[in-house]
N, C-alpha and C positions, 0 to 999 in steps of 0.2 A: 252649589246653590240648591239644585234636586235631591241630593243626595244619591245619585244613580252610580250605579258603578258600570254602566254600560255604556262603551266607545267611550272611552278618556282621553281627552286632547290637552295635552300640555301647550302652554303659550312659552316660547322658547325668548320673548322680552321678560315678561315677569315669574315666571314659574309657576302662574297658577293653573290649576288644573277644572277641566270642563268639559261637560260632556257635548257630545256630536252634533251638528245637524238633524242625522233622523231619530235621536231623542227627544230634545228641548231645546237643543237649539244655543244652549248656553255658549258653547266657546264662541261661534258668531257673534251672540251679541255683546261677549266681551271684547273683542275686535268693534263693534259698531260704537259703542260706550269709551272706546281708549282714543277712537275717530274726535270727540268730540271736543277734548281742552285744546285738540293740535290745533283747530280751526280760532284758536282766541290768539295764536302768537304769530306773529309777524315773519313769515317765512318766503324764500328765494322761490319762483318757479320751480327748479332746479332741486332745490331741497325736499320740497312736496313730492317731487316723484318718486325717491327713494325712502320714502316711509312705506316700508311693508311688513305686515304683523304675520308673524312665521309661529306656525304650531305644529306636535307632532304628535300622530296616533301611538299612545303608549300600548299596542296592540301588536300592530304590523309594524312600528318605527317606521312610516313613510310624514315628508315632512307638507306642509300645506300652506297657501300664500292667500289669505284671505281676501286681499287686494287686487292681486291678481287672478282669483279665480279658482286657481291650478293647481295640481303637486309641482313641489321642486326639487329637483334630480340633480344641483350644484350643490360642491357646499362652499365651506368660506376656507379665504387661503389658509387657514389654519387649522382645520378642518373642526371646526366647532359642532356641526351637527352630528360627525361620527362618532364625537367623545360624549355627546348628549343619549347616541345610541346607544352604547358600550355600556353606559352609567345602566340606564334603563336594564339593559342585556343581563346585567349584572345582577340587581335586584330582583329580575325576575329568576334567576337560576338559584341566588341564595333562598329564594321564597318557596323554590320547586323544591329545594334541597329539605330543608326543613319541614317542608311538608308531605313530604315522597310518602313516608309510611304510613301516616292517617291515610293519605288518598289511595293508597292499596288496597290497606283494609276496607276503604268504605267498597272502592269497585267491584271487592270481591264478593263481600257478602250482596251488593246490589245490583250488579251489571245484569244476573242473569232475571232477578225483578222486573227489573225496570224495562227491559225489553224480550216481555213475552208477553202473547194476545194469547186470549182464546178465539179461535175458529173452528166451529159446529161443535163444541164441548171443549174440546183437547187442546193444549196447552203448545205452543208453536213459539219460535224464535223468530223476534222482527230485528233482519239487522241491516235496514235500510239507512242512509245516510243523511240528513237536510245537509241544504247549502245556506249558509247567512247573505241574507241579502245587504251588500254594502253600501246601497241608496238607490235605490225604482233600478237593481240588476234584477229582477225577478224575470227577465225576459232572457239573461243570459244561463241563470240558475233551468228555468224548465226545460231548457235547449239541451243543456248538461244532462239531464237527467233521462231526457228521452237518450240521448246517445249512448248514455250509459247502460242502457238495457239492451239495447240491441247487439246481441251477443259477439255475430262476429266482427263486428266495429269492433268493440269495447275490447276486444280480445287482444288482439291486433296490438293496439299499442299499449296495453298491460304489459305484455311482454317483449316489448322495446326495453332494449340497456338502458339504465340510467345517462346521462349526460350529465356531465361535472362541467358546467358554466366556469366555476374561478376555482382555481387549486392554492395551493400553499400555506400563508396563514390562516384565510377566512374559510379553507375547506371546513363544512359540516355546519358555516353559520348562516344565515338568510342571505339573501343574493340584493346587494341594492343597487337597483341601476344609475350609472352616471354618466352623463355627455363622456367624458373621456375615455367610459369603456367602448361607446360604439355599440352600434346595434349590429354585430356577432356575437355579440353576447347573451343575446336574446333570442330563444328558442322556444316556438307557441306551442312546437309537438313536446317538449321536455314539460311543459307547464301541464297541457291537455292531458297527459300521460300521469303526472303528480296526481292531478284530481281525479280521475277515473279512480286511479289503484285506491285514492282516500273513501270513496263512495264504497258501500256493500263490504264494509270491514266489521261492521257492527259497533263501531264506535256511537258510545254512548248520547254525544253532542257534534253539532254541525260542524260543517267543515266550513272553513272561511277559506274561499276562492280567490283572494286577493292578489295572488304571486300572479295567477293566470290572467285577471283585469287587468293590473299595467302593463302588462305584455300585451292584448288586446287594445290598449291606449295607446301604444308606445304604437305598433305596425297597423292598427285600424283608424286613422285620426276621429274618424262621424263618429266612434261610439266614447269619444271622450266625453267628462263632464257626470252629471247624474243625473238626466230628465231620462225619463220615458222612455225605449227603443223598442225600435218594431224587432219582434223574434224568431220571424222569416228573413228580413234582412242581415239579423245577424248570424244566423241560421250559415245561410250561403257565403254571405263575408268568411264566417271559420272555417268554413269546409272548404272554401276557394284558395284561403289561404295554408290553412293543412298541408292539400294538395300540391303549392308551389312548394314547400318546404319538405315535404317529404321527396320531391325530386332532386332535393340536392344531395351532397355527401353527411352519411351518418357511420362517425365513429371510422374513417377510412374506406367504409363499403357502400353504395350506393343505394338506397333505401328500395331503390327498384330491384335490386339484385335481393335485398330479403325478401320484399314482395314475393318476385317469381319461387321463391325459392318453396313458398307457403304454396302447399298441392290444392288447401281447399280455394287457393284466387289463384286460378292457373289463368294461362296466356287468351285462352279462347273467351275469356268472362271478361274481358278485360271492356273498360269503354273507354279511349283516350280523350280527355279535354284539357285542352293547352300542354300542349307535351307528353312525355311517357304515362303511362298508366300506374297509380297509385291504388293503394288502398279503399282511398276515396271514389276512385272510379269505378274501382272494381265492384263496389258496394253498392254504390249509389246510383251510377251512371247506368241511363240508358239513351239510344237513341230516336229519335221522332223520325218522320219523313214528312215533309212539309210541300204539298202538290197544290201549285198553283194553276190556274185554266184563265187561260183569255176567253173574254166573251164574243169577242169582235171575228175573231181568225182560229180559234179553238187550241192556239199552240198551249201544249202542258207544260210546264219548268217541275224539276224535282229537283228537291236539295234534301240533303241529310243532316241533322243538327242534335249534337250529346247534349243530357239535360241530364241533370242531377235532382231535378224536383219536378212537379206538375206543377204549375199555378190554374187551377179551376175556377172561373167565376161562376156564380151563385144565382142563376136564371132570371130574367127580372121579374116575370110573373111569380112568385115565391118573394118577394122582395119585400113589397108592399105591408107593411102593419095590419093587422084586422084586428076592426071594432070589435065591442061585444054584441053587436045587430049582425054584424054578419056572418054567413055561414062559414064554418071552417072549410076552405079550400083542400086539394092536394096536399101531401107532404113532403117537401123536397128530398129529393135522395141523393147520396151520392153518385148511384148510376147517374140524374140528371143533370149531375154537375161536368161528368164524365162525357155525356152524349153531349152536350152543350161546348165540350172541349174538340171534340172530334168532328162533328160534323162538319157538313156541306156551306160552308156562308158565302153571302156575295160581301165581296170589301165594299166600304160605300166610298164616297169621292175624295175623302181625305187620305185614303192607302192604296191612289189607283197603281196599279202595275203596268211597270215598264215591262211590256211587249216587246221579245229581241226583233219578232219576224214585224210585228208593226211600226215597231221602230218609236212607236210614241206610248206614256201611258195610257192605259185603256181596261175598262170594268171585267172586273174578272173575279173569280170563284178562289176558293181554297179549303182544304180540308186535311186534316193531322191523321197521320197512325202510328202507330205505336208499330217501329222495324225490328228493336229489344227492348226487353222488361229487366229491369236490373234487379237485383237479390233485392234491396231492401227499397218498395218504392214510397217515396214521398209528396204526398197529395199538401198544396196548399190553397186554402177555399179562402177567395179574394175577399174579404169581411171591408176592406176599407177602401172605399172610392174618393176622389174630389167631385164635389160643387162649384158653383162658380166662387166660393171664397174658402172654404174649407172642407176638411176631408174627412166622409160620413161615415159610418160604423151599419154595414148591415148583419144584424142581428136573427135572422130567419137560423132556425134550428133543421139542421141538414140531419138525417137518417143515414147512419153509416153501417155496415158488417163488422162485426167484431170477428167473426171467420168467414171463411170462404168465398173472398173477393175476385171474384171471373174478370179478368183483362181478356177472356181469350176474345168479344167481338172487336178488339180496340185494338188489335194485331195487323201488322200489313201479311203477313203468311202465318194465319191459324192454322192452318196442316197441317206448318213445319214443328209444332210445338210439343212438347211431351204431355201426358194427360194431367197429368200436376202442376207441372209449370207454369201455369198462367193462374195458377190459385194464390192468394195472402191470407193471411192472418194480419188482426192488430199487435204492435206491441207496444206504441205510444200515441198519447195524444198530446198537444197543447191547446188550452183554453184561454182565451183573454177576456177576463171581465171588466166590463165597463164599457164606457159609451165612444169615448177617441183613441185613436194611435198617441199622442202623447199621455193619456195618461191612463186609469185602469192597473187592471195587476195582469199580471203572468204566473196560471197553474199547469204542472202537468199531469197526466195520469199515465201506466206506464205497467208492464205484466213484468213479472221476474219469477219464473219456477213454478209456473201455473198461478201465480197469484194476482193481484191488483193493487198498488199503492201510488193515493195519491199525494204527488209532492207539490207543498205548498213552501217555499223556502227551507226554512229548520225544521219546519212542520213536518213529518211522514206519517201518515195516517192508511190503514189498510179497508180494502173497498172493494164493492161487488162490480159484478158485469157489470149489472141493472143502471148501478148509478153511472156508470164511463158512457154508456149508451145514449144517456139523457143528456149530455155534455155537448154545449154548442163549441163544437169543434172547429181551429184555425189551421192546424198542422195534423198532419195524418201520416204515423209510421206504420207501412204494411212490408212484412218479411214474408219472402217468398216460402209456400209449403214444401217440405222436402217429399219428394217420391219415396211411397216407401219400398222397399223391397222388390220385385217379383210382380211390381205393378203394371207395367208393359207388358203382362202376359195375356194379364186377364185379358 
């Protein structure tokens, strides 16, 4: 109808072909237009329900239930949908075939064109990677791409064995999942580990992340569908689930036993949360002390609690909007976000403390310190609160360090600490523009080899301090400084 040739949906009743949703929308509304003659015939309860119009991405070959909603992962007893894939499979290998040597030639004379910038005169290789966004994933894409830079994350399962999901005849073809495989078939570190190695390859066009989304669908149900997600929440969902999956068996060996096996995540860095110590923990993980004080009787409670991220709220005097009448106030800092995390509070009457020696709840104090700083720490600045009917966007531009981030007064034993070690550097941001949690975009920005790129889905574009600085920041990746040398001397 548009003539697009972007995301092609075949309708698997008539065979015509249309494009997507987040183009124009056309295969929906040939599905909503095929709705309308069924309603003029005279039809069974019974028979109304099983009218569903089934389409399939002639891209990824995943198939879609308009009716319902949903992808669908059955097929028919006769397996109709896999001989519709095959067909597809087919045409597009005779179309690769035939095309193979123009498209050589052309990458040859252009790849190194097309991706080279100039920076301060001199002529430089960008071989950063976008993600295509497969509809409002721009919150899973920025998540992606912060991880992917931070080196020894990223490292880590680069160099994980491959995992061979299904052997024999469909070895080396795409993996599609179905109710009868079972979900052992489905591996989020095999998926996360695909995407990583695809990113910073230099390839010319974005990487479509799609294998890694139904895996994501398949073990996270909330982030099914295509609305909007928050990318702190999903942030923590993949890292949590990582985590669990990395402590099972990989390939006969226990992925813990690689772990230790790695000298630079030795046993002492380790932070355990729910079970043995991963990757994830080792990186991520530090832990809080969390000192509560009776007001009444003075007894102190200590507890020790892993955390994988900060959540920092945003002070509420800095909250406020200001007019063009009035004066510019303070600047919120990160430090204030920081001190506003750790201090002294009294709970008010909805979080009174059970007192063991009182025996009853009773008003009491609390305040956080930081007992370990883990290698890579993650700040996230609470932007989104509820009202009394919906949930607000504060927008206050926070001032952060792009070097030399001091944790050391946020330590419960500053002493014990090396002279370097309570310092960060930046090496990601993610930004969220727009006004709500459901909707808005997800960018990130992100250092690689001393440089700055900011990713905006497919988009990679290269960028200075100046501008990452100006960025009202949601998520905050700071890597710890390494000591260098002969530094304990001085």
């Amino acid at each position: 109808v548009c003539r697009s040739n972007k995301s092609p949906w075949v309708c698997l009743t008539c065979s015509s072909v249309h494009c997507g949703r987040y183009v124009n929308g056309h295969a929906k509304k040939h599905y909503e237009d095929a709705q309308i003659p069924m309603t003029n015939h005279k039809k069974t309860e019974k028979q109304e329900k099983v009218q569903h119009t089934v389409c399939m991405d002639c891209s990824s070959y995943s198939t879609y239930c308009y009716r319902c909603d949903d992808f669908v992962v059955n097929d028919t007893k006769l397996g109709l949908v896999q001989k519709v894939r095959e067909h597809l499979q087919n045409l597009e290998n005779s179309a690769f075939t035939s095309d193979r040597h123009r498209k050589r030639k052309l990458l040859e004379n252009s790849s190194l064109n097309s991706k080279l910038l100039k920076v301060n005169g001199s002529t430089t290789a960008l071989c950063a990677t976008g993600l295509r966004n497969l509809g409002n994933t721009c919150f899973m894409n920025a998540i992606l791409q912060s991880l992917s830079n931070i080196q020894q994350f990223c490292c880590y399962f680069k160099e994980l064995p491959a995992v061979e999901l299904r052997n024999g005849k469909t070895a080396g073809r795409r993996t599609y999942h179905t109710r009868s495989q079972g979900d052992n078939n489905v591996s989020l570190v095999e998926e996360f580990r695909k995407t990583l190695c695809a990113l910073w390859q230099g390839s010319q066009t974005a990487f479509s992340p799609e294998s890694l989304f139904y895996v994501v669908w398949k073990i996270m149900p909330n982030f099914r569908g295509y609305q909007q997600q928050d990318a702190h929440e999903f942030m923590r969902y993949l890292l949590d689930h990582l985590h669990l999956e990395l402590q099972g068996g990989f390939n006969g060996v226990s992925r813990s036993v690689i772990l230790q096996e790695n000298s630079s995540l030795s046993a002492s860095n380790k932070c355990c949360i729910n079970g043995a110590s991963t990757v994830v923990t080792a990186i991520f993980g530090g832990i809080l002390q969390n000192e509560v004080n009776c007001l009444i009787c003075g007894t102190e409670s200590r507890k020790f609690d892993p955390f994988l991220d900060l959540s920092l709220d945003i002070p509420s005097q800095f909250r406020n909007k200001r007019t063009k009448n009035q004066e510019s106030g303070p600047m919120c800092t990160l430090r204030d976000c920081l001190r506003s995390f750790t201090d002294l509070e009294e709970l008010d009457e909805t979080e009174l403390y059970m007192c063991h020696k009182c025996k009853k709840k009773q008003k009491s104090t609390k305040k956080f310190w930081i007992q370990k700083l883990p290698k890579v720490l993650c700040l996230h600045l609470k932007r989104f609160h509820w009202t009394a009917y919906l949930r607000n966007k504060v927008d206050t531009y926070v001032e952060f360090p792009l070097r030399g981030l001091d944790m050391k007064c946020y330590l419960l034993e500053p002493e014990n600490s090396g002279p370097e070690s309570c310092l960060y550097d930046l090496v990601a941001v993610v930004v969220h523009h727009g006004s709500g949690v459901g909707s808005g975009h997800y960018t990130a920005y992100a250092a690689h080899e001393g440089r700055w790129f900011h990713f905006n889905d497919s988009t990679v574009t290269l960028t200075d301090e100046e501008t990452v600085g100006k960025a009202k920041a949601y998520i905050l990746f700071y890597v710890e400084r390494q000591a260098r040398p002969g530094a304990d001397k001085l």
